[in-house]
C-alpha positions in Angstrom: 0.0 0.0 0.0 1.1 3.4 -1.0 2.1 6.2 1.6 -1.0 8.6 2.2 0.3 11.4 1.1 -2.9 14.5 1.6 -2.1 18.3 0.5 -4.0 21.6 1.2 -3.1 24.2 -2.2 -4.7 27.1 -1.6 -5.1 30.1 -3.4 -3.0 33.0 -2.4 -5.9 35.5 -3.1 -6.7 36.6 0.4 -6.9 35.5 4.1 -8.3 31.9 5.5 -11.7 31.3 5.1 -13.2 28.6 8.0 -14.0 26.4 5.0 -10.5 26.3 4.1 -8.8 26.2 7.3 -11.4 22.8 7.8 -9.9 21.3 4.4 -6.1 21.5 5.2 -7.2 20.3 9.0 -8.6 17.4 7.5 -5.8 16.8 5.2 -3.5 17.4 7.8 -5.8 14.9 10.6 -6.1 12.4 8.0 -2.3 12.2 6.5 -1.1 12.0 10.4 -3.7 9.5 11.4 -2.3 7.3 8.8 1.3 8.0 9.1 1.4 10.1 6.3 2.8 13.2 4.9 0.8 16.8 4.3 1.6 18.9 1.7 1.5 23.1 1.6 1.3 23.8 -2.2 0.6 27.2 -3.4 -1.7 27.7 -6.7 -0.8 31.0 -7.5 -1.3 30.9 -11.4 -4.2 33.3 -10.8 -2.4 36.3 -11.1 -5.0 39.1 -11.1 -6.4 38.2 -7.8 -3.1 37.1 -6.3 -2.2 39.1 -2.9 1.3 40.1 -2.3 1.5 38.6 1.7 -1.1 35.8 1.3 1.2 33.3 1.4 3.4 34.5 4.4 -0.2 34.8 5.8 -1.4 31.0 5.0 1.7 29.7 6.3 1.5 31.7 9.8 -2.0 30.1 9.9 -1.5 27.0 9.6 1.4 27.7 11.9 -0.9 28.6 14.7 -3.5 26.6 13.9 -0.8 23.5 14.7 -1.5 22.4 11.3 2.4 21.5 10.5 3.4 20.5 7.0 6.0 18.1 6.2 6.6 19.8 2.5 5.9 23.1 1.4 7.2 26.3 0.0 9.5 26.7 3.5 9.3 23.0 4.2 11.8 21.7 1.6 10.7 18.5 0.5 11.8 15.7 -3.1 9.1 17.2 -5.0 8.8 21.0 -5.4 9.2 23.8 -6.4 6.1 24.1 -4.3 4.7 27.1 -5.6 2.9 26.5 -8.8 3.7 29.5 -10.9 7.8 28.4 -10.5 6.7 25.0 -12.1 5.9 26.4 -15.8 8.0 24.6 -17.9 7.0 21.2 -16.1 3.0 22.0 -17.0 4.2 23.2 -20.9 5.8 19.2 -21.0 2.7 17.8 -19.7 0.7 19.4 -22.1 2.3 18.9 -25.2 2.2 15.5 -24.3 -1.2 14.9 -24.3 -1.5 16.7 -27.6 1.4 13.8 -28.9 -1.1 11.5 -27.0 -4.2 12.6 -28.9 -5.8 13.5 -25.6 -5.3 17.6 -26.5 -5.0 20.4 -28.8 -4.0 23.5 -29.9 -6.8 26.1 -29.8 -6.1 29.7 -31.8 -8.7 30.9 -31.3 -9.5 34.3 -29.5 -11.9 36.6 -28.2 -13.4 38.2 -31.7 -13.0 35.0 -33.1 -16.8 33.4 -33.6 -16.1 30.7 -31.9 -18.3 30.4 -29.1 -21.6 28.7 -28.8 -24.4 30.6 -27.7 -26.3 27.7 -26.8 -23.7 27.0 -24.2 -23.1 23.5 -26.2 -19.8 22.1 -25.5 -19.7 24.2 -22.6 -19.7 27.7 -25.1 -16.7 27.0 -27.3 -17.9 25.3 -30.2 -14.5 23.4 -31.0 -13.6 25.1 -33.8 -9.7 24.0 -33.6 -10.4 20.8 -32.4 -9.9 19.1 -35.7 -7.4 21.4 -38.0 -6.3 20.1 -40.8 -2.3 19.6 -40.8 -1.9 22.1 -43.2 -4.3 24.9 -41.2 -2.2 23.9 -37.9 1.1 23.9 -39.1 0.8 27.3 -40.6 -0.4 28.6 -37.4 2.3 27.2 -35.6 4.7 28.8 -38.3 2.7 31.9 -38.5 3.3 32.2 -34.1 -0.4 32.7 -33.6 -1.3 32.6 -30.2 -2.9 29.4 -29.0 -3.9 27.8 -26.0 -3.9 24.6 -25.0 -7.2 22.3 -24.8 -8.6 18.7 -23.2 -10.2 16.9 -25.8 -13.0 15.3 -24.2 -15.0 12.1 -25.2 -17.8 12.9 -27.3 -19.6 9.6 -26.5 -20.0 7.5 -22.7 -19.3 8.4 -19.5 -17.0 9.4 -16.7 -17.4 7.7 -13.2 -15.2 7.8 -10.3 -15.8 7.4 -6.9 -15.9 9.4 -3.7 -15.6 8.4 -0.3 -18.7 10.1 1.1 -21.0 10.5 -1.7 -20.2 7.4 -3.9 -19.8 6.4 -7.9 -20.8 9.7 -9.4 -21.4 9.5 -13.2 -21.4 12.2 -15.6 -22.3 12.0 -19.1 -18.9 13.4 -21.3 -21.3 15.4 -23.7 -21.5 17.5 -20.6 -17.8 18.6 -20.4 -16.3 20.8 -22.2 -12.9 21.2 -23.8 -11.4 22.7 -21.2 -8.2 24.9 -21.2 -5.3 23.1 -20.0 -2.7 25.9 -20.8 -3.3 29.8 -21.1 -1.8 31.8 -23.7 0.8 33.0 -21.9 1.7 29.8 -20.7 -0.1 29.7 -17.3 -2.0 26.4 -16.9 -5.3 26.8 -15.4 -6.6 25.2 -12.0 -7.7 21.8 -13.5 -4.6 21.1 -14.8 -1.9 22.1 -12.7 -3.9 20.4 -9.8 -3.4 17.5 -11.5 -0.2 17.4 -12.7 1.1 18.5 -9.6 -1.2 15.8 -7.5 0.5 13.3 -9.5 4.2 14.4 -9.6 3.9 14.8 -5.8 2.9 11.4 -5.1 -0.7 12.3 -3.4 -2.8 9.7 -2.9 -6.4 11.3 -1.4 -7.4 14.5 -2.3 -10.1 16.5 0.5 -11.8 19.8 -1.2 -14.8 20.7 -1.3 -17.8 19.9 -3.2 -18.0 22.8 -5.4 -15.1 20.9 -7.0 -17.5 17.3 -8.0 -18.3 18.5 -11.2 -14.4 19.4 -12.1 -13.8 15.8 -11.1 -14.7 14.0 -14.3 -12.3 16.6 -16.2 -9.3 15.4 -13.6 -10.1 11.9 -13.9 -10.0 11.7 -18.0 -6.4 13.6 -17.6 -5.3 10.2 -15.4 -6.5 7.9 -17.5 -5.0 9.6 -20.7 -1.4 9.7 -18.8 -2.5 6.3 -17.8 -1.9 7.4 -14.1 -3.1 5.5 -11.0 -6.3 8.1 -9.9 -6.3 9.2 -6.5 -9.2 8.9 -3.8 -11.4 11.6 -3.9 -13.1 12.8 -0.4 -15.3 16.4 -1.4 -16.2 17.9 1.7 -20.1 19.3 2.2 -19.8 23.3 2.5 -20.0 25.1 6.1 -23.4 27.1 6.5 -24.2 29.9 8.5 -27.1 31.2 10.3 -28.6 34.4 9.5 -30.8 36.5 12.6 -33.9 35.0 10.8 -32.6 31.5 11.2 -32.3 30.9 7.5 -29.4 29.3 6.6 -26.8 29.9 3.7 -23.2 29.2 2.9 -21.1 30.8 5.6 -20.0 34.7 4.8 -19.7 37.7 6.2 -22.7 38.2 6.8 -23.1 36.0 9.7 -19.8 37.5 11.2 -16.3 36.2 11.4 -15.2 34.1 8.9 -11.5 33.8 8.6 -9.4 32.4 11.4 -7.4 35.3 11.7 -10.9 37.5 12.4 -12.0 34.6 15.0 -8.5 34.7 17.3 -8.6 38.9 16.5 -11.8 38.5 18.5 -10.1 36.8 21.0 -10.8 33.2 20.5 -7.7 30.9 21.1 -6.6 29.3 17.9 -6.4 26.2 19.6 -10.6 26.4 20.5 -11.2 27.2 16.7 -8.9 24.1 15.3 -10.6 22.1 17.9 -14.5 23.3 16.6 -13.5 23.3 13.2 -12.6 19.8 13.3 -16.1 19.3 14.2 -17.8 20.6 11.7 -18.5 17.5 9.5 -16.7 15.2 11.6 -17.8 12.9 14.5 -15.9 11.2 16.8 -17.2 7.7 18.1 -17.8 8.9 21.2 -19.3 12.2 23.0 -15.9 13.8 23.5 -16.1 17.5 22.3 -12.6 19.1 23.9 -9.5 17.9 22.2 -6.3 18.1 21.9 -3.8 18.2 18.0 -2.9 14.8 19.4 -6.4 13.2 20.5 -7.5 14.5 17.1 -5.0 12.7 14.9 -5.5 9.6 17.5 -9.4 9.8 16.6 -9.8 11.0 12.8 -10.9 8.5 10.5 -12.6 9.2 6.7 -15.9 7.6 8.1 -16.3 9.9 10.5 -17.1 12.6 7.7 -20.6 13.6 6.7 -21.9 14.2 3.5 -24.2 16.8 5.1 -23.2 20.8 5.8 -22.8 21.8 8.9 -23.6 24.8 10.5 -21.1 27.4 12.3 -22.7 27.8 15.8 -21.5 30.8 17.5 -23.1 29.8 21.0 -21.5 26.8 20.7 -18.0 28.2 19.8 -18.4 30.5 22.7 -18.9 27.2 24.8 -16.3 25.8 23.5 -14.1 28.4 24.3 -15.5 29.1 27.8 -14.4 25.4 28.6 -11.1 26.3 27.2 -10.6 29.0 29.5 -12.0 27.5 32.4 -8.8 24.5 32.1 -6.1 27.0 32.1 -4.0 27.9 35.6 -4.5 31.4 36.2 -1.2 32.2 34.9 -1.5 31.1 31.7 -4.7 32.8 31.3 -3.5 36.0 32.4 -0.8 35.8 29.5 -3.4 34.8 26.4 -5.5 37.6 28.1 -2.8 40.1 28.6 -3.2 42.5 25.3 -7.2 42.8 25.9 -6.8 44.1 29.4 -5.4 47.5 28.4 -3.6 49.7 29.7 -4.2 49.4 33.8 -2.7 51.4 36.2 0.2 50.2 38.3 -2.0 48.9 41.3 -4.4 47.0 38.9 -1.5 45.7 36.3 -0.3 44.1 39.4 -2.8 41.9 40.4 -3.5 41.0 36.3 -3.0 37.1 37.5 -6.0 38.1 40.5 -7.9 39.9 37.9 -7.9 36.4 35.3 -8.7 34.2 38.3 -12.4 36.2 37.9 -12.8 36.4 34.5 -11.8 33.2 33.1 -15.0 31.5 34.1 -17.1 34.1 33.2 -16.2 35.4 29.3 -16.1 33.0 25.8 -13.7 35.4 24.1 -10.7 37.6 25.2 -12.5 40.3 23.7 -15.1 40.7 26.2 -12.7 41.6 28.2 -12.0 45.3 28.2 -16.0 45.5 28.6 -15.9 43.7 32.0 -13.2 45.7 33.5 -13.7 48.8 32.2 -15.6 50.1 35.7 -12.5 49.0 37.2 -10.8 52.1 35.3 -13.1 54.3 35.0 -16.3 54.3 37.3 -19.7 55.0 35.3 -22.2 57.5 36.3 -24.2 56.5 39.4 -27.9 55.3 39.0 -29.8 56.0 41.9 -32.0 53.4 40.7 -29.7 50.7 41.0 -29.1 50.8 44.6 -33.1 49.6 45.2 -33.5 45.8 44.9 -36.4 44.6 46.3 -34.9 41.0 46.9 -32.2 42.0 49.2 -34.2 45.2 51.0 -32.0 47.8 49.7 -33.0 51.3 49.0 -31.5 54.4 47.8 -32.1 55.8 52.0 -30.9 52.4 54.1 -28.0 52.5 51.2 -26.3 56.0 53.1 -26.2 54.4 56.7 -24.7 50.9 55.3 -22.0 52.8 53.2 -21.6 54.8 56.3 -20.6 52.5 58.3 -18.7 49.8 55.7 -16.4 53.4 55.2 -15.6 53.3 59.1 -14.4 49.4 59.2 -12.4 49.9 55.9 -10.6 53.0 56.7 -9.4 51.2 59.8 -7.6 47.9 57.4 -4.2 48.0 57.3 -3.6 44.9 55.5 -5.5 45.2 51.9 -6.0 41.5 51.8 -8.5 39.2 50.3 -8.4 37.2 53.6 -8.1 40.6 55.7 -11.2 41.9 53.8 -13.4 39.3 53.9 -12.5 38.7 57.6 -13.8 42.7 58.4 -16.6 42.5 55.9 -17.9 39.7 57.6 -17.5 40.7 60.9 -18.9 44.2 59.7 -22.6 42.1 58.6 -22.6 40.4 61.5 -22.7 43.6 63.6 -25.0 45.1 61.7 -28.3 42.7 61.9 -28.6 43.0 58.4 -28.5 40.5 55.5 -25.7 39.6 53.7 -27.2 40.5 50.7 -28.3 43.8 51.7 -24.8 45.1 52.2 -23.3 43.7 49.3 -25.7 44.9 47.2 -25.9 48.6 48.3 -21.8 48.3 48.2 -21.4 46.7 45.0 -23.7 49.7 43.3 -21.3 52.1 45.3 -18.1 50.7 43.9 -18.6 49.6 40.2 -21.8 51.9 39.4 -23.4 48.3 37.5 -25.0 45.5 38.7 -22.9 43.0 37.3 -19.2 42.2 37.8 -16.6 39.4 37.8 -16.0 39.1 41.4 -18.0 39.9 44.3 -17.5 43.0 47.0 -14.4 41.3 48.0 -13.3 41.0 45.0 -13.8 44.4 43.8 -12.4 46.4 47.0 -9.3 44.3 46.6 -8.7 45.2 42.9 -9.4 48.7 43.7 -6.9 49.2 46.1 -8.0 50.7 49.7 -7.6 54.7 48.1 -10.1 54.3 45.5 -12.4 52.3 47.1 -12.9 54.6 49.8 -13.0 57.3 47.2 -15.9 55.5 45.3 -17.8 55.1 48.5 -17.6 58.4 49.7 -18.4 60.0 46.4 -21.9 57.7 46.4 -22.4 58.8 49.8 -22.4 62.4 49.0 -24.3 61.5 45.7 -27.2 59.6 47.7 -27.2 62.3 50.3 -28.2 64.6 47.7 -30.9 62.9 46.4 -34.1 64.5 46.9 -35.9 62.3 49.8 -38.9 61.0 48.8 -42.2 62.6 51.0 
């Protein structure tokens, strides 16, 4: 049995779409699973939409994504140049063998010419060079027209070939047109080069998507006319999204971040999206959901694949994510987190390790970060509103006496401890006769201006420092003291 030997050739003509980042994982799970090699090989013979830094981009992808080739551009490797545009004269020799084979011709025909069908028969060129006399061809040839070159397809029969998830698909080869194999300036175009280069680097399953089925036939008649052995074909079923009204389309824009590069700018680790990508079409035989690059190459296998889209959930991501976070030590989190926390004043970017501790339970991306901590910088307008909760028995008037008093007990800590806090908070409720609730509430209001934070009282005075906390109390006292009392 040959080597598996899987590739991911991308298109240098922008950044990573989650559809394509899910091929070359596949690829990548698949070749490893099976003690294979993966292949990085860049189809660049698009030139009008080629972007300058796409490939440095692709690469640093993959890079973080953990998806490691063993050949590519940067990888070295017994069968490059891996960069498709630096293989020209190898795709010229392949061509003019297939028109020595019988399998191709020379088309000189251009754009004024009439020779396109408007029926769309024979796929809109009507073949006009297909069948040249000698004479007619060779004084072209002498003559240097222009020419490009074309597949000569079976006018009679069909073309099957098999795919692992959707079986024997047949097309009828009056349905295919004669291709372009190579451009007029000597470029070849995708369905060539692809498979030229497939052979010639010894690959031996090709993963893409489905949009390419139809292509297939085209690729499989170039095999059999080089009489080459014809890979295994696995097309993947497209990634959907969901749109606010629940309708559901191929995944764009539209439904939000589509590229890895947006997801881990939003502060999703790239880790979390290889691990969620790898589930979108695949199944494991069993109920695990969190993996590990390892546990996924343990686990992959071809019948694990669906033939059905799936759908980018981005409650589920968030989960994902969330569990993520929730595994790390403090430490570590504090580092991923450590460019969405700001800039924070010397007492806050002190306790940064502290400050994860709260929020790594509590957010599903980095990004919701600065949105969590920003009271801690900058305290919001006060709401006499919020200091009534029904619940707990706290209203705007009991508020002044308990703020009173909690200002009394702090201004007499010396040791601005977590342990030291909680001891004289305590001890402060318990002399009071009130609830627990009731103080906390009326002093959370008081410090962070919001109902909501990551951390409790505790929490808060101890990230604020003793100075600001008794600042931020004092200023609501004076603020609730003002407020008109109700007759």
């Amino acid at each position: 049995m040959n080597k598996v030997r899987t590739r991911f050739a991308p298109s240098p003509t922008g950044y990573m779409h989650i559809g394509n980042l899910r091929t070359a994982l596949y690829a990548y799970l698949f070749a490893k699973s099976q003690h294979g090699d993966f292949i990085l090989r860049i189809e660049d013979t698009d030139r009008a939409r080629y972007v300058a830094d796409a490939v440095e981009f692709i690469e640093k992808t993959l890079a973080s994504a953990k998806i490691i080739p063993d050949e590519g551009p940067h990888n070295g490797g017994d069968f490059g140049p891996y960069v498709q545009s630096e293989r020209m004269k190898i795709y010229k020799s392949y061509a003019e063998k297939l028109i020595e084979l019988g399998y191709a011709y020379r088309c000189f025909c251009n754009n004024d010419d009439d020779c396109n069908d408007d029926d769309k028969k024979f796929g809109g060129y009507n073949r006009t060079c297909r069948d040249l006399d000698r004479e007619e061809l060779e004084a072209n040839i002498v003559a240097r027209k222009p020419y490009v070159i074309r597949q000569k397809m079976p006018l009679t029969g069909e073309t099957t070939f098999f795919d692992v998830l959707h079986g024997n698909i047949t097309i009828a080869n009056s349905e295919l047109e004669d291709q372009v194999l190579l451009k007029r300036d000597g470029m070849p175009t995708y369905n060539f080069a692809n498979v030229i280069d497939d052979h010639l680097m010894k690959v031996t399953h090709i993963i893409r998507g489905t949009e390419f089925i139809t292509s297939t036939p085209k690729h499989v008649l170039l095999y059999e006319a080089f009489g080459w052995e014809i890979p295994t074909f696995i097309h993947l079923a497209p990634v959907m999204g969901k749109s606010a009204d629940g309708t559901v389309s191929k995944l764009s824009k539209r439904h939000g971040a589509t590229s890895f590069n947006d997801l881990v700018e939003m502060g999703y680790l790239p880790e979390v999206i290889t691990n969620y990508v790898a589930l979108l079409g695949w199944s494991p035989k069993s109920n695990q959901e969190i993996f590990s690059m390892d546990e996924l190459i343990e686990k992959f296998s071809l019948e694990g694949l669906s033939k059905s889209p799936a759908v980018f959930d981005y409650n589920k991501l968030d989960w994902m994510s969330g569990e993520y976070f929730k595994a790390m030590s403090d430490e570590d989190f504090a580092k991923v987190a450590d460019k969405f926390f700001g800039e924070l004043d010397e007492n806050l970017a002190s306790k940064k390790v502290y400050l994860g501790s709260l929020l790594k339970t509590r957010i599903s991306k980095l990004s919701d970060i600065p949105a969590q901590i920003k009271f801690l910088q900058v305290m919001p307008p006060l709401d006499v509103e919020l200091f009534t909760n029904k619940r707990n028995k706290v209203t705007a008037e009991n508020s002044v006496g308990i703020l009173t008093d909690a200002i009394k007990v702090l201004e007499n800590i010396s040791d601005w401890t977590v342990d030291e806090l909680h001891e004289k908070i305590n001890a402060f409720v318990t002399e009071s006769g009130l609830k627990m609730g009731t103080i906390m509430w009326a002093l959370r209001i008081a410090l962070s201006g919001q109902k909501v934070t990551p951390g409790g009282v505790i929490e808060i005075l101890y990230l604020l420092g003793k100075n600001i906390s008794i600042e931020r109390l004092n200023s609501a006292l004076i603020f609730l003291s003002n407020i008109p009392k109700k007759i």
